[in-house]
C-alpha positions in Angstrom: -40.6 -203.3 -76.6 -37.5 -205.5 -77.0 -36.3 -206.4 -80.6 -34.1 -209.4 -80.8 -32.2 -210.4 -84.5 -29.3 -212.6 -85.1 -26.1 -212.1 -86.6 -22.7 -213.0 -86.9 -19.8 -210.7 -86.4 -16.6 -212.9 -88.1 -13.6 -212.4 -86.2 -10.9 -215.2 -85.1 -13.2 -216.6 -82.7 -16.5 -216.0 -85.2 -18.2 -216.3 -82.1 -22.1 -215.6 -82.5 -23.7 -212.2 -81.5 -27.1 -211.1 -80.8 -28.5 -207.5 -81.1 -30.7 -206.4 -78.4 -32.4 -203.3 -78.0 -34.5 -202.1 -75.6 -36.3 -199.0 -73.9 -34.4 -197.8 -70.7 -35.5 -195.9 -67.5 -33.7 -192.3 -68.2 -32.3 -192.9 -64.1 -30.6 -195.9 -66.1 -29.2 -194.5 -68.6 -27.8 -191.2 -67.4 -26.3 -193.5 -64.8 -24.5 -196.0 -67.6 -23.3 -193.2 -69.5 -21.6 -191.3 -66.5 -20.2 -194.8 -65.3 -18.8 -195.1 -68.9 -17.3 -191.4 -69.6 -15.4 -192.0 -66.0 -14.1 -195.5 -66.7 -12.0 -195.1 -70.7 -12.0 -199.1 -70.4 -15.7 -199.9 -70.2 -18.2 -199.4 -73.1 -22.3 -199.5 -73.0 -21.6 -203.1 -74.8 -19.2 -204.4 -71.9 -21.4 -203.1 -69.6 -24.7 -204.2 -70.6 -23.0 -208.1 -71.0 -21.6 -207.4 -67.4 -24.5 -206.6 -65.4 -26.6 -209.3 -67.6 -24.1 -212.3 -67.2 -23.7 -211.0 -63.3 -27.9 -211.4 -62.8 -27.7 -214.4 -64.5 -24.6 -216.2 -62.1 -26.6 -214.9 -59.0 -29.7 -215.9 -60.5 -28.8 -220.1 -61.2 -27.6 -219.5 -64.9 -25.1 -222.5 -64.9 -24.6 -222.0 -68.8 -20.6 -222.1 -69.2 -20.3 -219.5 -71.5 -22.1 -216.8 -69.2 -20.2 -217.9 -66.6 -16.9 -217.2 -68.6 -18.2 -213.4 -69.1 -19.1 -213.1 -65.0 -15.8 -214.3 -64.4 -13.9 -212.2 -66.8 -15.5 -209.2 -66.0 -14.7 -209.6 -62.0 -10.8 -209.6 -63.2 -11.0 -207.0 -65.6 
């Protein structure tokens, strides 16, 4: 099942968010949550926008913003 609801998070950019949540494979998880405890700078929430803006780019997405987070996360 996958529950989607809008809302806004105001900071300087007030840039819109949406809340996503979803069932995960246990393989998946244990994997994110190793991946995050050895790597301080990543969180599940960078993560998850990561590998979804990266699917997207490969995938034909030409939306700018998405293409802003692919391209931010390959320098970061």
């Amino acid at each position: 099942m996958i529950e989607v609801t809008s809302g806004k998070k105001f900071t300087k950019s007030s840039k819109r968010q949406v809340v996503l949540e979803t069932e995960l494979s246990e393989t998946l998880y244990s994997s994110m949550k190793k991946f995050v405890l050895r790597n301080p700078s990543w969180d599940q929430y960078k993560l998850i926008n990561s590998a979804l803006a990266t699917f997207l780019v490969q995938n034909g997405c030409d939306d700018r913003s998405v293409n802003e987070i692919y391209i931010n996360q390959l320098f970061s």
